[in-house]
N, C-alpha and C positions, 0 to 999 in steps of 0.2 A: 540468601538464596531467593530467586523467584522462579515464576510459575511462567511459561512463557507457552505457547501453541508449537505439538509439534510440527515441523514441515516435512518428515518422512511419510509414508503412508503406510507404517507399518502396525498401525492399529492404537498407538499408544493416545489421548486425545488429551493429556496433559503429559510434561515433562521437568522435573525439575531440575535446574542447573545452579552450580554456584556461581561464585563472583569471579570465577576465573572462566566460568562461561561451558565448565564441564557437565556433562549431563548427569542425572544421578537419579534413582528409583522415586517417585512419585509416593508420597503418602497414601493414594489414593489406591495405586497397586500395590504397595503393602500389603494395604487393608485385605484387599482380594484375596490376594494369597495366602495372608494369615487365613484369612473364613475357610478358604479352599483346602487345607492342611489342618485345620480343624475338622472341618466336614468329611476328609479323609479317613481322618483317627477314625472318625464314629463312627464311620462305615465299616472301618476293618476291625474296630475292634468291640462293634456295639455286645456282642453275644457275654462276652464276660463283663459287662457293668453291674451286674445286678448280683452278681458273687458275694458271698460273704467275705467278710476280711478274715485274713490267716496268718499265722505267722509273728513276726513280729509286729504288721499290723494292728492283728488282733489281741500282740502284750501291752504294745505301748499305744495304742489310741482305745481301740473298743472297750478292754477292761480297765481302761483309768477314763471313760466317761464322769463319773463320779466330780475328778481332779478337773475337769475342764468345763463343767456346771458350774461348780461351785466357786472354782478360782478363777485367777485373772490370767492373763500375759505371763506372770512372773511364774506360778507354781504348773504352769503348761509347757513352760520353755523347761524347767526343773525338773521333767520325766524322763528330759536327757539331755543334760546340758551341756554337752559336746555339738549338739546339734540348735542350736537357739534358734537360726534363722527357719530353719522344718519345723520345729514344733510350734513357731509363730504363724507358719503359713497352715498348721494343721489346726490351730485353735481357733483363728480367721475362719478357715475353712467350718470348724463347729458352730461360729459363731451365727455362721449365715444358713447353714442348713442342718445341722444336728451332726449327727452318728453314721448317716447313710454312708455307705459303701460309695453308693453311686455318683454321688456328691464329692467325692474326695476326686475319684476315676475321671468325672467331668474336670475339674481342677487341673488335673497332670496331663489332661488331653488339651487342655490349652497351655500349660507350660510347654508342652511337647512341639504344638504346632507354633511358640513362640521362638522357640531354642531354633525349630525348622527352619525359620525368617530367618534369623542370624546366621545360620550356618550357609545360607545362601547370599546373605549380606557379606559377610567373610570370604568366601567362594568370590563372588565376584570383584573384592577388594583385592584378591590375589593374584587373580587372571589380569586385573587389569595393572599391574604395579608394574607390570615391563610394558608398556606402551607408554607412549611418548607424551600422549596427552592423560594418563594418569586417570582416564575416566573408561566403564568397562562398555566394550560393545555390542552388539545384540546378540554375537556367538558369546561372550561372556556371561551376556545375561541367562542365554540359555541353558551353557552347562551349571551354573550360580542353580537353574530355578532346578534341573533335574537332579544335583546333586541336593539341596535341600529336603526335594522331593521323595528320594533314599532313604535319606535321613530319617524321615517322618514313619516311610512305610517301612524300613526293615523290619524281619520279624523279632530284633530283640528287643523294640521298643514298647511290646506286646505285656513282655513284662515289665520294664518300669512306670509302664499308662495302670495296668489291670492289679501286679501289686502293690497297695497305696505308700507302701512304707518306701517304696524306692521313689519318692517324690525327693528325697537326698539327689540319688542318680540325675533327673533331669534336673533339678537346681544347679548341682557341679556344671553338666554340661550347657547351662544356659548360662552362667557365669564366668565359665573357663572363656 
């Protein structure tokens, strides 16, 4: 792939295209976007970050602080071990900033606004698979950027960003 000038003037000031010469989203607008769907999340959902944890939350992270001081990787993955990859990404998460609530909520608000990028990445893979040149065009980009954009804002996402335990939830959907 390279980086070439675009010659539209439709704002874009880098493009990336493959070797077949097709066009394809810019790292650069990635980047944008991700921040932008981050910055989203926070805006809509800043008022419950500071929440105490409840729930299963508060069975399997708050009250087994204890287990995630004290142990490694292996006896943190072991407080459910159906789940390895979550409670690897929730001991990570201890490791860097303690017990906070707030800290984990930060966490799933960028899994969130990651899963967002894909879901718009996918989106426009889709629109564009019946054209001929197999690369999406600016109307594809655009329903790509506002269907991700959904994605991010609906209000059920409210609860898998604000309760930490369903960081399960958006893993599945950033994986699926």
């Amino acid at each position: 792939m390279s980086l070439t000038r675009s010659s539209d003037m439709s704002g874009d000031a880098l493009e990336r295209r493959d070797s077949r010469g097709r066009r394809s989203w810019s790292a650069v607008w990635s980047g944008v976007i991700f921040v932008a769907f981050f910055a989203l999340v926070l805006i809509v959902q800043h008022d419950g970050f500071n929440a105490p944890m409840m729930y299963d939350s508060l069975r399997f992270l708050a009250d087994k602080e204890p287990l995630f001081e004290q142990g490694g990787l292996i006896q943190a993955t072991g407080i459910v071990p159906r789940r390895p990859l979550t409670m690897a990404t929730f001991h990570l998460n201890y490791l860097l900033t303690g017990m906070e609530p707030v800290f984990f909520r930060l966490t799933n608000a960028v899994l969130l606004a990651a899963t967002g990028l894909v879901v718009m990445f996918v989106t426009a893979l889709v629109l564009a698979r019946g054209r001929s040149s197999g690369a999406p065009d600016s109307d594809d980009r655009a329903v790509a950027f506002v269907t991700g954009l959904l994605f991010v804002l609906h209000p059920l996402q409210t609860y898998v960003v604000l309760y930490v335990w369903q960081r399960e939830a958006l893993l599945a959907c950033f994986f699926y």
